[in-house]
N, C-alpha and C positions, 0 to 999 in steps of 0.2 A: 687394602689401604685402611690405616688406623684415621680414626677420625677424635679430631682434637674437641676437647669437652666446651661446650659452650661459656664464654665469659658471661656474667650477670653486669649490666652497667653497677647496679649496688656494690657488687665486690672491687669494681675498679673505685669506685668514688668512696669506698671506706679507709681506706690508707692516708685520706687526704681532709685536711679538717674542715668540717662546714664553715668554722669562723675564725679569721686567723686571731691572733693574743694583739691584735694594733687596731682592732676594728673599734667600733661603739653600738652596743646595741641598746636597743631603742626595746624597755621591757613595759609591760602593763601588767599591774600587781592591783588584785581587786579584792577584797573581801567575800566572801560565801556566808550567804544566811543573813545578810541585810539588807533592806531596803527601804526609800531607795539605795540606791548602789553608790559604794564608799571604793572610789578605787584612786590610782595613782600612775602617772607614766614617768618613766625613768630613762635617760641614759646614764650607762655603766661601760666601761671599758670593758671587752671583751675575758683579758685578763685579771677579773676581778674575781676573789676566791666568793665560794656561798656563803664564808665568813663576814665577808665582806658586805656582800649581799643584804644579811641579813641585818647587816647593821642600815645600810642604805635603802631599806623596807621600814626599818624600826623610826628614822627621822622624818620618811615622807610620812607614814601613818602618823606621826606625833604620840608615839612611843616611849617608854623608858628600854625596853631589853632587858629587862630585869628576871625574863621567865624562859626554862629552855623552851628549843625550839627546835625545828624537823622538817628537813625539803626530802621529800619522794619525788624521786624522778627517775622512772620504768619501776626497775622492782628494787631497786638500790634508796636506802637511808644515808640522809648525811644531816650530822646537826650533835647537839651538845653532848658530849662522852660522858654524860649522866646516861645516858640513852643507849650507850652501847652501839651508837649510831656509827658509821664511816663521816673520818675526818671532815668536817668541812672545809679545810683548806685545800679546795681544788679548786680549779680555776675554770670556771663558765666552758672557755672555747674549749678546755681538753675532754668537758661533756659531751662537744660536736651536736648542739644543740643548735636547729635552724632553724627559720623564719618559720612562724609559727607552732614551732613546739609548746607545749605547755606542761608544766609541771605543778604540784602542791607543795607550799610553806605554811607550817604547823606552828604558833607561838601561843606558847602560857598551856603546855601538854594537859592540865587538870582541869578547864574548862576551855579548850582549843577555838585557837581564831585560827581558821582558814583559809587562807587567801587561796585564788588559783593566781598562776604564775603563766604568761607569753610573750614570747619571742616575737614582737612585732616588726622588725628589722633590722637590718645591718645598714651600719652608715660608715663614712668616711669619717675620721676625728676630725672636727676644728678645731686649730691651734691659735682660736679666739675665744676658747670655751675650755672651762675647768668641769671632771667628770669627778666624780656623778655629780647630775644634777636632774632634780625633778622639774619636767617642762610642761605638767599639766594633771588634770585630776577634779573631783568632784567631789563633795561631800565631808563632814567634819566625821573623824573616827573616832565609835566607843571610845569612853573611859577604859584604859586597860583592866582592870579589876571590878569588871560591874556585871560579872557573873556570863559570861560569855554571849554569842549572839543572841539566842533565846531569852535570858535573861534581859539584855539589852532590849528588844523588840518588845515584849511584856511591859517594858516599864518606860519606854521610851517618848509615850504622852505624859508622864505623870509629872511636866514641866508647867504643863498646861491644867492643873485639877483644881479644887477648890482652894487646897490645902497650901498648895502652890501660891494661890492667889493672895489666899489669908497672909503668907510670909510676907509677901511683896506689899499689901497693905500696912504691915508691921515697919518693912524698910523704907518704904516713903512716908510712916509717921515720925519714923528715929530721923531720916535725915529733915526732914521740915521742921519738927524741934530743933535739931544742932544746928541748923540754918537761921532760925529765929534768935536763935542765944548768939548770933554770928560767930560761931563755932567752923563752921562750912560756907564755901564760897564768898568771902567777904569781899566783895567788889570794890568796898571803898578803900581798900588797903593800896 
């Protein structure tokens, strides 16, 4: 008697996609190397390319886009074809990415902001609700161009120095002159 080769549940449930292209998933995109912690929650349609993605990262963080960028996810690259990278126009669910997966998004390659990237659930769409939309989050994000997190972090009190002070002494002399000359605020107008 021949005996048939044992099924792995993982081989049955690979043919079959973790997330269908109609779902919503519910993502948390956090910054690496700041604190406190600068992050963001999102839903995104299932069927939403990492093009897409990255544009819907680029408005929650309050962004321009203006720098390539790079998701690693397992051992595969996707991101700007400056990069040599795999198209980003694939679509989330055909990653078969599940509840709790997490991946890395790279943006501004020359002094890189990295986010980590998860999969915090799958929802049913409401068709009370336009997607994407960011439903929550903490924290104001770097200036895109202020020399990456380290740089950010190094300089990050320097709102609060002498120097600081002395300007802010400067702007409340110029406006209480221009106020004086009723230049500013004229109430009786």
């Amino acid at each position: 008697m021949k005996r048939r080769p044992k099924s792995h549940g993982s081989e049955q449930k690979s043919s079959v996609p973790a997330v269908d292209a109609d779902a919503v998933l519910q993502i948390k995109v956090w910054l690496s190397g700041i604190s406190p912690m600068v992050w963001r929650r999102v839903l995104v349609p299932a069927n939403v390319t990492l093009r897409e993605l990255h544009g819907v990262i680029q408005v929650a963080m309050g962004w321009e886009g203006t720098h390539l960028y790079a998701f690693h996810l397992r051992a595969a690259r996707y991101g700007s074809w400056e990069l040599a990278a795999s198209s980003p126009d694939i679509m989330l669910a055909a990653l078969w990415l599940r509840k709790g997966a997490r991946f890395i998004y790279e943006y501004d390659l020359n002094i890189p902001w990295r986010h980590e990237v998860r999969i915090e659930d799958r929802l049913e769409p409401d068709a009370r609700k336009s997607y994407p939309v960011c439903i929550g989050g903490d924290g104001a994000c770097p200036p895109e161009d202020c020399g990456g997190p380290e740089s950010f972090m190094d300089h990050r009190d320097d709102r609060f120095s002498f120097d600081a002070l002395e300007d802010l002494d400067t702007l409340v002399e110029v406006f209480s002159a221009s106020r004086a000359e009723g230049r500013v605020g004229d109430a009786g107008a």
